[in-house]
VMD Tcl script that builds the backbone (N, CA, C; Angstrom):
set m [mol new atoms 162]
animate dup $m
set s [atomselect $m all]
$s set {name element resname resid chain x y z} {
  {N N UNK 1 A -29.528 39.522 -57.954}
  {CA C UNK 1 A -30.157 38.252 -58.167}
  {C C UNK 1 A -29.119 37.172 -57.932}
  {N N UNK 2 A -29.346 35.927 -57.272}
  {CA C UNK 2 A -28.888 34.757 -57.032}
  {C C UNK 2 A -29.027 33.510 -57.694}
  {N N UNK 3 A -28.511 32.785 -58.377}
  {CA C UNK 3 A -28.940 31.603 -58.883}
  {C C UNK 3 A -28.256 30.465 -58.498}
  {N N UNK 4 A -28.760 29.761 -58.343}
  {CA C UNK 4 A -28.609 28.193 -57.671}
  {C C UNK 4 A -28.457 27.616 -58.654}
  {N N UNK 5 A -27.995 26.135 -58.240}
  {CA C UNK 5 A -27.653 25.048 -59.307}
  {C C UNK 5 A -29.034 24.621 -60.450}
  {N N UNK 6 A -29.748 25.060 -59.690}
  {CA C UNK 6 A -31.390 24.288 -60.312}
  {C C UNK 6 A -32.029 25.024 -61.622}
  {N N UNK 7 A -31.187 26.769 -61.480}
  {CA C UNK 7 A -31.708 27.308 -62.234}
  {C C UNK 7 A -30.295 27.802 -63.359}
  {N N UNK 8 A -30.743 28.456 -64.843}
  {CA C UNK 8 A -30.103 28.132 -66.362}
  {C C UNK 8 A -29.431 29.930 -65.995}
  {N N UNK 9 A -28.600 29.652 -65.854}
  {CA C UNK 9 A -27.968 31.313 -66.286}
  {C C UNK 9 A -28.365 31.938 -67.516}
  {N N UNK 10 A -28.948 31.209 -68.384}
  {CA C UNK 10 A -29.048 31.865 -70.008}
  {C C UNK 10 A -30.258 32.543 -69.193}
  {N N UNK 11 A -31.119 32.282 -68.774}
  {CA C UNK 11 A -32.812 32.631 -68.674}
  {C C UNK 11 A -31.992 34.404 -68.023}
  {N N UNK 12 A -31.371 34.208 -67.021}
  {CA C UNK 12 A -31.055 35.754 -66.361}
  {C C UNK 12 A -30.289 36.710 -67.794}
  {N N UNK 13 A -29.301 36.166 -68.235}
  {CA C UNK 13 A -28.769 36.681 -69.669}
  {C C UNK 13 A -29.752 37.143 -69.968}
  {N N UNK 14 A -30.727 36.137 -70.578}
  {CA C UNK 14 A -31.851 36.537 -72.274}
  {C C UNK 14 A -32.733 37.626 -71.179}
  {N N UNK 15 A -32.788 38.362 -69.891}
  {CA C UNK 15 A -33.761 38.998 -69.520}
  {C C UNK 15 A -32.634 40.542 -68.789}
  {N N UNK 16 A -31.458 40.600 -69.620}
  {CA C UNK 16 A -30.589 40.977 -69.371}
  {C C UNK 16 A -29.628 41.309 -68.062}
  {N N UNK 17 A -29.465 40.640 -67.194}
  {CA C UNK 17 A -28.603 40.662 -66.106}
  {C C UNK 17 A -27.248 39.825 -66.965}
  {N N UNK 18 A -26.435 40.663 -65.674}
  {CA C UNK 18 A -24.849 40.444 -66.499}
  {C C UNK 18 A -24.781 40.054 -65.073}
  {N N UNK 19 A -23.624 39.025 -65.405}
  {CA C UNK 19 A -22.904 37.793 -64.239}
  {C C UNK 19 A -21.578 39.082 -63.849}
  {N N UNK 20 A -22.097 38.962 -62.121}
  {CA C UNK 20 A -21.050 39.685 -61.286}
  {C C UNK 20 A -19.932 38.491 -60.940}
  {N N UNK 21 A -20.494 37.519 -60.232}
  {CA C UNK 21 A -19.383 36.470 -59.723}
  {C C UNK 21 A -20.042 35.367 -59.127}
  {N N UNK 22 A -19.083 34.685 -58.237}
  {CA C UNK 22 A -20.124 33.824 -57.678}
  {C C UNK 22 A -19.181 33.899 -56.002}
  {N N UNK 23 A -20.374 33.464 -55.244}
  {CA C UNK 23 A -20.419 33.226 -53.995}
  {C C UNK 23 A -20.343 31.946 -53.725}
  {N N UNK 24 A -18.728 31.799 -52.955}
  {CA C UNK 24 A -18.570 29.983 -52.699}
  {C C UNK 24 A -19.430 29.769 -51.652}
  {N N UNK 25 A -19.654 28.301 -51.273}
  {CA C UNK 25 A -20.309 27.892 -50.257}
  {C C UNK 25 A -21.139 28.881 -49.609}
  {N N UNK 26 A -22.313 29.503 -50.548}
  {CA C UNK 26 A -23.067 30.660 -50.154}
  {C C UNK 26 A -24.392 29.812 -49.167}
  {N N UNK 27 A -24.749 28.802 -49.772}
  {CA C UNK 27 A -25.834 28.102 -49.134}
  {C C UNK 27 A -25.341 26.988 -48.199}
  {N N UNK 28 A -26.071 26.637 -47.190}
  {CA C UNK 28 A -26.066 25.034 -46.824}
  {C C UNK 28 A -27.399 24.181 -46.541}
  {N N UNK 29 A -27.465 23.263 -47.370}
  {CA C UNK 29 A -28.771 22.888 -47.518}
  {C C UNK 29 A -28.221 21.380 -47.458}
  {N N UNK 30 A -28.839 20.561 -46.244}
  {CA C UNK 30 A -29.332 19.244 -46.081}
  {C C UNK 30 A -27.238 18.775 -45.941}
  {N N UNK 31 A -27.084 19.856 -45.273}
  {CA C UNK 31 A -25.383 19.742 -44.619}
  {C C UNK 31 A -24.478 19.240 -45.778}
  {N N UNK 32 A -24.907 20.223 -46.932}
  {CA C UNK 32 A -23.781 20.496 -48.056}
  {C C UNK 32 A -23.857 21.570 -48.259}
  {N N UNK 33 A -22.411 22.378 -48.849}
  {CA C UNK 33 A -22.337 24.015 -49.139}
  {C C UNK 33 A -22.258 23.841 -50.872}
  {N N UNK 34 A -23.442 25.195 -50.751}
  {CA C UNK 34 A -23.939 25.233 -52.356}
  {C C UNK 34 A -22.932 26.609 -53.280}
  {N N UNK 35 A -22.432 26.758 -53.942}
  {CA C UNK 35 A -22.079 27.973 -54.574}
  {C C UNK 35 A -23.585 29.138 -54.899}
  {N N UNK 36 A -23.706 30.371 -55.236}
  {CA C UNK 36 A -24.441 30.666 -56.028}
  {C C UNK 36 A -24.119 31.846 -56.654}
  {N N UNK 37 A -25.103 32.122 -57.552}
  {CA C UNK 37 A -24.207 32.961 -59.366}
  {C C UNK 37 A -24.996 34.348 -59.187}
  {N N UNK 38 A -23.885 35.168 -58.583}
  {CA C UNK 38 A -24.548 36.574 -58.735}
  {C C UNK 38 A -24.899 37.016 -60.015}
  {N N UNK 39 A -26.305 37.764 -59.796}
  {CA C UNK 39 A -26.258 38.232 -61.629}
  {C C UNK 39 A -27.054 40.054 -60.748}
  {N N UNK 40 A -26.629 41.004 -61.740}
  {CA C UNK 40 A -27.210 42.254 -61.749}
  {C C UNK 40 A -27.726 42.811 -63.344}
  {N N UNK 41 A -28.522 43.958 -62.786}
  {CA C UNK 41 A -29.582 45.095 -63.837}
  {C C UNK 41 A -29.810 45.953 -62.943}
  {N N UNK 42 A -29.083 47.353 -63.810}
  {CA C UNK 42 A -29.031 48.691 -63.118}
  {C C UNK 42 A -30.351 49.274 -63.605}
  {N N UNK 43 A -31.074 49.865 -62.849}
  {CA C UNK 43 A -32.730 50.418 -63.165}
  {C C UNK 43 A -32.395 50.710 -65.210}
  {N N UNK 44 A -31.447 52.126 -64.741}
  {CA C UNK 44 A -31.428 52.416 -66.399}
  {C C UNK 44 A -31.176 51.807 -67.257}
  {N N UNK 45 A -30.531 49.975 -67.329}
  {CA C UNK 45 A -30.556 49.126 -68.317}
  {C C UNK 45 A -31.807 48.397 -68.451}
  {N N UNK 46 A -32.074 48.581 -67.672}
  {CA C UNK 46 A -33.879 47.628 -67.510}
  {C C UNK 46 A -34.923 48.810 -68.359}
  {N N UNK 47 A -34.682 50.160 -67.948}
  {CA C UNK 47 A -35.213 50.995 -68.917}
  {C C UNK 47 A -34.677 51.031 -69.998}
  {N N UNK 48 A -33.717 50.812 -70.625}
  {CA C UNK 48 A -33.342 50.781 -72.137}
  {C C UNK 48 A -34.068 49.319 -72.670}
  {N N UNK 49 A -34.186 48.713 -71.752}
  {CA C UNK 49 A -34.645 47.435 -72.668}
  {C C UNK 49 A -36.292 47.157 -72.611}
  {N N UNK 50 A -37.098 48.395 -71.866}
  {CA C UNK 50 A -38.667 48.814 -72.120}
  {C C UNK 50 A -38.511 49.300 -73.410}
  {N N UNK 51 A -39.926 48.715 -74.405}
  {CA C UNK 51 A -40.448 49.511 -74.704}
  {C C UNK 51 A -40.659 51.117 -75.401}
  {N N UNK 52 A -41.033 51.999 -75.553}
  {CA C UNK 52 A -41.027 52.985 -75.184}
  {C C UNK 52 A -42.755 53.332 -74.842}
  {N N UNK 53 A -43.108 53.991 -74.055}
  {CA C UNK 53 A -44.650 54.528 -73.927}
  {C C UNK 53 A -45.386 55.575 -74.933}
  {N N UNK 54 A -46.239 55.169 -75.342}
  {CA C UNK 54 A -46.636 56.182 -76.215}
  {C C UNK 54 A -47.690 57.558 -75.368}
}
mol reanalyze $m
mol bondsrecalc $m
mol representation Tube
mol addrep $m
């Protein structure tokens, strides 16, 4: 996952992705270079944080 300036790093946190790094001048939009905020979730942490099925 990628996040841009527009969007809250907490929201990727509270849905558990953990911040890898960031990518300088990853974008160019309207002939400015944007950074953006790698975030990851490995399948089996996304399954620890389901639920369980009955």
């Amino acid at each position: 996952m990628q996040l841009f300036a527009a969007t809250k790093p907490a929201v990727a946190e509270r849905a558990g992705f953990r911040f890898e790094g960031v990518l300088r001048q990853h974008l160019w939009l309207q002939g400015q270079a944007h950074d953006a905020a790698c975030y990851s979730l490995l399948a089996i942490e996304w399954a620890a944080r389901q639920p369980a099925q009955p």
